[in-house]
N, C-alpha and C positions, 0 to 999 in steps of 0.2 A: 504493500500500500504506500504511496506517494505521502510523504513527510510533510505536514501542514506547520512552516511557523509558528510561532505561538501569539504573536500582534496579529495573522492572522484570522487563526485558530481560536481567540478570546475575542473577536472584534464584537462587539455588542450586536446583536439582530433584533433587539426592540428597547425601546426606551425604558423602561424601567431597570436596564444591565448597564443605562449609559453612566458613566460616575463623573461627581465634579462639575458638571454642566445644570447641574437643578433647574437654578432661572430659567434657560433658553429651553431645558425639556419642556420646562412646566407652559412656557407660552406656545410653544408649537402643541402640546396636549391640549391647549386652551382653544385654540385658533382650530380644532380639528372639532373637538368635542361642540363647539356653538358654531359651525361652519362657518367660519371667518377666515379663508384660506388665500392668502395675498397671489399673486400671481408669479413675485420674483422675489427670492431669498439670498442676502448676502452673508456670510459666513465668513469672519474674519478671527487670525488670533493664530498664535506662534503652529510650529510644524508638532504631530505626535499630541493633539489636543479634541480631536474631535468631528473634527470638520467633515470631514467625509461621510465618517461613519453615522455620522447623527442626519445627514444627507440623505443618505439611502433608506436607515430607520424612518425616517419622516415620508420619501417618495411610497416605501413597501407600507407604513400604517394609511394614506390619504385612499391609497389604492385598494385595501384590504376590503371586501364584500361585508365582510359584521365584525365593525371595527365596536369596541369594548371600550367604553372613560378610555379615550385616546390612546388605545392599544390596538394594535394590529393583532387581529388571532390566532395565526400563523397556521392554522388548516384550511381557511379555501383555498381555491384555486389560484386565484392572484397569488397567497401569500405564497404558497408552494413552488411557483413557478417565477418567482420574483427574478431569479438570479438570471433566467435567462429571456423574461420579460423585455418585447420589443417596445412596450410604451417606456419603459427606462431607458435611459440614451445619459449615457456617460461619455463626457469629452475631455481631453486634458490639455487643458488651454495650451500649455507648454508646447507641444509639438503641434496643434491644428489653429494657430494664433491667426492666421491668415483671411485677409477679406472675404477669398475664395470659398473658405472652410465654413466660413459664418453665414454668407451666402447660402451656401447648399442647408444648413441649420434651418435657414431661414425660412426656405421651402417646404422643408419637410414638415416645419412648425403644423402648417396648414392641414395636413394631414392627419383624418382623425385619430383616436387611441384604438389599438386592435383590441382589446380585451378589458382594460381597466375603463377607472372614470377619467383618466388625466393621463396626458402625455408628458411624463417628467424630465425635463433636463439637467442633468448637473454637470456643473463644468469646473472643471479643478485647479487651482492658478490662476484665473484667470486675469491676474493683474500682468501674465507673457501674454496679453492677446496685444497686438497694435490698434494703435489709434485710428485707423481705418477701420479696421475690424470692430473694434468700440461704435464710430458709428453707423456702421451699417446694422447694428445689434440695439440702437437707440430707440426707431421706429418699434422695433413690435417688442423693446420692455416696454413702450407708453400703451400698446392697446394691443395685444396678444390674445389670440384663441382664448374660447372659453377654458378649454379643455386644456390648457399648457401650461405650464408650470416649470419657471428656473431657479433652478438651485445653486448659487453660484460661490466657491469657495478660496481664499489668499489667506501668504500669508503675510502679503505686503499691499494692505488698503492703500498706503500713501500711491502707491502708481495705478488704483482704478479712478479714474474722470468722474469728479462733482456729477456729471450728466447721470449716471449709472446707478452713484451713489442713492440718487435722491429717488430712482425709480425702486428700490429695492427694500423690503425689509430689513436693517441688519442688526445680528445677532454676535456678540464679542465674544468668544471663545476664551476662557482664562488658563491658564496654565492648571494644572493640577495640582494640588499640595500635597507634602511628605506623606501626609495621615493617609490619603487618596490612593496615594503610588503603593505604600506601605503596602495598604490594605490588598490592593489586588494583587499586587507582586504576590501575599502568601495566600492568596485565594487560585491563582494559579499555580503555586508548586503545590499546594496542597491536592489541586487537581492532576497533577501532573505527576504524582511520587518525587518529586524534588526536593533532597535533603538542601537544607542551609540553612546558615545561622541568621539569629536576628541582627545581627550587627551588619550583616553581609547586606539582608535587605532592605535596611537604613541607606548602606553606601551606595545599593545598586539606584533606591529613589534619588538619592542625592546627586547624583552622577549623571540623572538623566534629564536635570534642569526642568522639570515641568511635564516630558512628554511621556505620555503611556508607552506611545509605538518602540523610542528610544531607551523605553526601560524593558521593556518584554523583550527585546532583541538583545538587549545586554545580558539578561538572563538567559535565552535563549542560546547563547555563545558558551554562556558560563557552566551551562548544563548539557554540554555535547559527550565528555568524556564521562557521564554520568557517577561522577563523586561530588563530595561533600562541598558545599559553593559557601565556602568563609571571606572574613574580610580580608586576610592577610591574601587569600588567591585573588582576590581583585583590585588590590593595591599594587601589586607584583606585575598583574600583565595590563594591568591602565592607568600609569602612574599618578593614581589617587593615595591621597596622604589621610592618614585613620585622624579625628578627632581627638584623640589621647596624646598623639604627637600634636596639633594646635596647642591643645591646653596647657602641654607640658613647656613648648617654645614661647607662650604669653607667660607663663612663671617665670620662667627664667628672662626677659623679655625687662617684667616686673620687677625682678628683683637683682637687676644689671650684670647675670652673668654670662659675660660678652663670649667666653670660649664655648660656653656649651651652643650660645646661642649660633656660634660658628660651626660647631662643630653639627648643628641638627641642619645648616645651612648646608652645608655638604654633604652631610648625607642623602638630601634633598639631590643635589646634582648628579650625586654619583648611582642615584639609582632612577633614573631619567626623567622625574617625577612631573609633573607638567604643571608649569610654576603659575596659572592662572587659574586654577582646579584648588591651587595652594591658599592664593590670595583670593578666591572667593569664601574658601573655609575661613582665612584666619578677619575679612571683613564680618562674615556672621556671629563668630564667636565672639568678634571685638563689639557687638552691635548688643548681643546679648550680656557682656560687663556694661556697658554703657546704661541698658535699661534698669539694673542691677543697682548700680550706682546711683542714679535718679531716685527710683524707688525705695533707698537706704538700705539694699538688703548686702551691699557688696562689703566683703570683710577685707578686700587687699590693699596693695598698696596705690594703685593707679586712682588719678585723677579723673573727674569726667572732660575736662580739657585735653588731657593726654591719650585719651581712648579716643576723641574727637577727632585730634590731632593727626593719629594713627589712623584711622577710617576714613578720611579723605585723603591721605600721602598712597593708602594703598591703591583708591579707586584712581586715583591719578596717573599711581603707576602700572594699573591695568590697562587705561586707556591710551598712554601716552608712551608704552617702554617700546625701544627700539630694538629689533629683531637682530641687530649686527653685535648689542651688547650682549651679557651674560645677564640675563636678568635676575639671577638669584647673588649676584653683584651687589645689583642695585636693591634690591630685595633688603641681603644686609646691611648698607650703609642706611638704607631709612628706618630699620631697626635698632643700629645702634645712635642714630640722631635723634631718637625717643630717651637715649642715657642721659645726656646733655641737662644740665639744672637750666631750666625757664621761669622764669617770674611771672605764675601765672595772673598773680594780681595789680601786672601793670597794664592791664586792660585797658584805661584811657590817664587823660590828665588827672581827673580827679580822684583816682586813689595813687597817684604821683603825690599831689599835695597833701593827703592826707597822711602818706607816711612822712612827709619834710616836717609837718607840724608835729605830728609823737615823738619826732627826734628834737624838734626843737623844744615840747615841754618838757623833754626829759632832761634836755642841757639848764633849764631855767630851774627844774628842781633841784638841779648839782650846783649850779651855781645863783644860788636866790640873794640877790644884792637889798642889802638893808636900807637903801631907796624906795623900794617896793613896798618897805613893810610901813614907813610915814606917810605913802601914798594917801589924802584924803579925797580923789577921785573913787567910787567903787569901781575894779577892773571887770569888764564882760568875761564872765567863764567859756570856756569850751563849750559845754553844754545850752547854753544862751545862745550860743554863734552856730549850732548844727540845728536849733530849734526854728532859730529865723532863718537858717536857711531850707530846712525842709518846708516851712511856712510859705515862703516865697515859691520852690519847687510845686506845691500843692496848686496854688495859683496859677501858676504858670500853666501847669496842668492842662487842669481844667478849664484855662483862657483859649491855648489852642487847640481843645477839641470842638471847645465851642464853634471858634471861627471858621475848622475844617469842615464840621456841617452845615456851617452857613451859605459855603459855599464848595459845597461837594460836588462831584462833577466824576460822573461813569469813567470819559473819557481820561482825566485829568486819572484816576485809580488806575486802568487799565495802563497808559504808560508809565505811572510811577511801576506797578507789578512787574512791569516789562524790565525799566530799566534797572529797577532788584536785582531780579535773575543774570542780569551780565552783567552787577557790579562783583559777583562773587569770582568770577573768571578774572576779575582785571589784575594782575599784581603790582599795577601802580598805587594801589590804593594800600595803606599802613595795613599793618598783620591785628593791628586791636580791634580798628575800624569794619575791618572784614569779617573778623569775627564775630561780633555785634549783627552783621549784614546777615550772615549764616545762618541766625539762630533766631533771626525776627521777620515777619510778613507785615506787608506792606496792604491793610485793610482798607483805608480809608482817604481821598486824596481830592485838595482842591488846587488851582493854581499856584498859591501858596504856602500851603499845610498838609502835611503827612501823618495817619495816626498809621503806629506803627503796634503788630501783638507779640509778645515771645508766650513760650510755654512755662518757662520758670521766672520765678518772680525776681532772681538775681538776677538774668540779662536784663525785663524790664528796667528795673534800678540800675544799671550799667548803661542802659539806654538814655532813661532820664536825666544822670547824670553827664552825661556826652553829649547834649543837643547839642550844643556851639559847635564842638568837633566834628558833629555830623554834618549839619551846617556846610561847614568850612571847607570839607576834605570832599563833599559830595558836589558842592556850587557848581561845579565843570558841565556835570552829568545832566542839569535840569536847565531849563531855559530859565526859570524863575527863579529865585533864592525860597529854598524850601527848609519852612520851620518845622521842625519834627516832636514827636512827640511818642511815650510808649503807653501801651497799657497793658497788664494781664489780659487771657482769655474771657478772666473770670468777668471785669472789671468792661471790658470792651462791649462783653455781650449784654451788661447792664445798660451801659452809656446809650448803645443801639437801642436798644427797647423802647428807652427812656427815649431818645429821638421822635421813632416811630408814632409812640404814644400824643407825643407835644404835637407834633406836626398835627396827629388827627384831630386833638382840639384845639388846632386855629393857632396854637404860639408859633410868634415869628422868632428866628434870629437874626441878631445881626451882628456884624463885625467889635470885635471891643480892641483898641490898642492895645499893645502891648507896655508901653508906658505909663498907660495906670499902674502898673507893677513896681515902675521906679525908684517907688521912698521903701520898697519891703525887699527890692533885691541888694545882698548881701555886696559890701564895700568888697572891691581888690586892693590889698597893699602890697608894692615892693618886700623886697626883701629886709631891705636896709629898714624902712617903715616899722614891719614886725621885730626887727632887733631894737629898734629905739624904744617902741610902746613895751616891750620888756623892760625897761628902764623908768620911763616915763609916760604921763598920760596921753593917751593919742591926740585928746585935743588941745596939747600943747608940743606937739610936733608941726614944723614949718619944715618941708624940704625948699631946700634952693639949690 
């Protein structure tokens, strides 16, 4: 008997087998079961996801004589005789791309169904069809036989023509998740007598990026010589590196030991390991400390800065490593520039000045001059001077959010969003400033105001405190001089409400200066300034 694959041999033959696709089942069982049946279906979404096979399943249920709640029953006649069913017409865009090809399609359109209700087309790729062929395929998507039906399938939407798009249903196809892969993976060896471990069918889901077709074939290879299918045999001949080695290279990573972390580097090379298979493991792992850390539950030693830091140096050097270097090279040099001490709280100017001033009260309590102690001025404490200035900050606030909805503008949002997204690429712009950029979205925006959200309440306050910076460093990018401003999630989706609310009874806003703020914003002194008022009262300081 002729050996059936096993992608092929598990391919789903009715929707209820199809896994991962729920939504799109559920609307094609919906659209069958109340006869709401479109004419033309576009099926879009990576390779080894569905496409096809949910194609046929839907052509063989519309077709079925006593379809079931949106099941085909697979003993009439139709259903029986599906596979070699001349109302099903399957084309694969890729080699019949041709005007020619679409033409002759075209005609046969016309042509009733020999057996079923509907004459089905599915066409596979079809983003290799040319643009000739696109429109001569134009006319009968807008007004097609009763009886006809396209099923049309990519995995690259970006090259099928807006014209196509708009004639067609479409259905997004998502990648499959681990649980998904898992799952079938041992619902087929289970079917199959296929011994393997569970670790083996973790790596083989992991390995296969999303696609069923790619993970059943990888199985399918790994179970020819009919033994036992472990991790270490699939690490061996598809140079996949186990998760136990991530973990163990972030420890030592964490805990700066540069030989071993050399020493895991090479053995990486030397067993031919495939060093982006590498850095997609060690970006997940880093992805999963990250959330760890946010959440409080991380016990090591790593920063959420330095995890950050790491998770985009790796995606950079995914996308950007050059094929003539050794990239597990370069691999280590960005592993050991995570050794390196960083001052992660020089973030902008203002925790600059806040630590100039702790060294300066700390030099005034070593040296406290008995000037100071006849002083009959009262001196402003520390605490007075961060009150007025959170006072002042509060205001300010809340002055240009006001003003941003005042004059809020779709368009005015839409290009600030934009010009967000490629401030993070620029590396003219300072490494604190971008930082800041990273971590915050860009909600709300009028010609001259910007409300800005983070997720953690430190970037906000890292935010608020940087406005001028922002200001300053950003001025290039926008036509207008744009005032910014941060809020929480939490704090944003109040202020909206609160908007929304005002607007429907009738309150106006309108613009309020910024210089009403003037007598509460917080004095700059020179250097020399704060050494003197150490000595003397500030309002008996004259500089000349």
């Amino acid at each position: 008997m002729e050996y059936k694959v096993l992608y092929r041999k598990y391919r789903p033959n009715c929707f209820k087998n199809i896994v991962g696709q729920d939504y799109t089942v559920k609307m094609l069982q919906n659209a069958i079961i109340h006869n709401k049946i479109a004419h033309s279906y576009l099926f879009t979404g990576p390779r080894g996801t569905g496409k096809t096979s949910t194609a046929k399943v839907f052509a063989k249920t519309i077709n079925c004589q006593n379809i079931q709640n949106g099941e085909a029953c697979g003993k009439c006649s139709s259903c029986l005789a599906f596979e070699q069913s001349p109302d099903i017409i399957e084309i694969d865009a890729a080699s019949n791309n041709g005007v020619d090809d679409i033409r002759e399609l075209i005609n046969n359109v016309k042509i009733a169904p020999t057996e079923g209700k509907y004459k089905i087309y599915i066409i596979d790729e079809v983003h290799m069809m040319t643009s000739s062929a696109f429109n001569a395929l134009l006319l009968t998507l807008e007004e097609p036989p009763a009886h006809a039906i396209f099923i049309m399938a990519t995995t690259n939407v970006e090259s099928v023509p807006i014209t196509i798009l708009s004639r067609c249903q479409r259905f997004n196809f998502k990648k499959f998740s681990i649980e998904d892969l898992t799952k079938q993976i041992r619902y087929v060896c289970d079917q199959e007598s296929i011994s393997i471990t569970d670790d083996a069918v973790l790596e083989i889901a992991y390995l296969s990026e999303g696609g069923m077709r790619d993970a059943l074939s990888l199985l399918d290879q790994l179970a020819s010589n009919g033994e036992e299918i472990t991790v270490d045999k699939i690490l061996t001949n598809y140079g996949s590196i186990s998760m136990k080695f991530i973990r163990d290279l972030i420890h030592n990573v964490e805990n700066k030991e540069a030989s071993l972390v050399h020493q895991a580097l090479l053995e990486l090379q030397n067993t031919s390991s495939d060093y982006k298979i590498f850095i997609k493991k060690m970006i997940q792992e880093l992805s999963e400390i990250a959330v760890s850390i946010v959440s409080g539950t991380y016990e090591g030693k790593f920063s959420y800065e330095q995890v950050k830091d790491l998770i985009f140096s790796f995606n950079e050097c995914l996308n950007k490593i050059n094929i003539h270097v050794n990239p597990f090279v370069l691999i280590e040099v960005l592993l050991f520039d995570s050794f390196s001490e960083k001052n992660e709280k020089n973030v902008d100017n203002y925790l600059e000045n806040v630590d100039k001033i702790l060294h300066k009260e700390e030099k005034i309590e070593k040296n406290s001059n008995p000037v100071q102690e006849i002083s009959t001025e009262p001196e402003m404490s520390v605490n007075e001077t961060n009150e007025n200035e959170n006072d002042y900050l509060n205001k300010l606030i809340q002055l240009r959010v006001n003003n941003c909805f005042t004059e809020a503008k779709k368009e005015a949002l839409l290009k600030a969003q934009s010009i967000w997204n490629t401030l993070v690429q620029d590396d003219a712009i300072k490494p604190a400033i971008k930082a800041l950029i990273i971590d915050s979205t860009v909600v709300a925006a009028s010609d001259n105001y910007c409300i800005l959200t983070a997720k953690l309440d430190s970037t906000v306050h890292l935010l608020n405190k940087s406005l001028e910076s922002l200001t300053e460093e950003l001025q290039s990018y926008f036509a207008n001089t744009i005032h910014f401003v941060a809020l929480s999630e939490k704090d944003w989706k109040f202020e909206k409400q609160e908007y929304v609310k005002n607007i429907k009874n009738g309150q106006k806003y309108s613009l309020i200066s910024e210089g009403t703020l003037d007598d509460l914003k917080p004095k700059v002194y020179s250097e020399i300034e704060d050494i003197a008022t150490n000595v003397f009262n500030r309002d008996k300081i004259e500089l000349v």
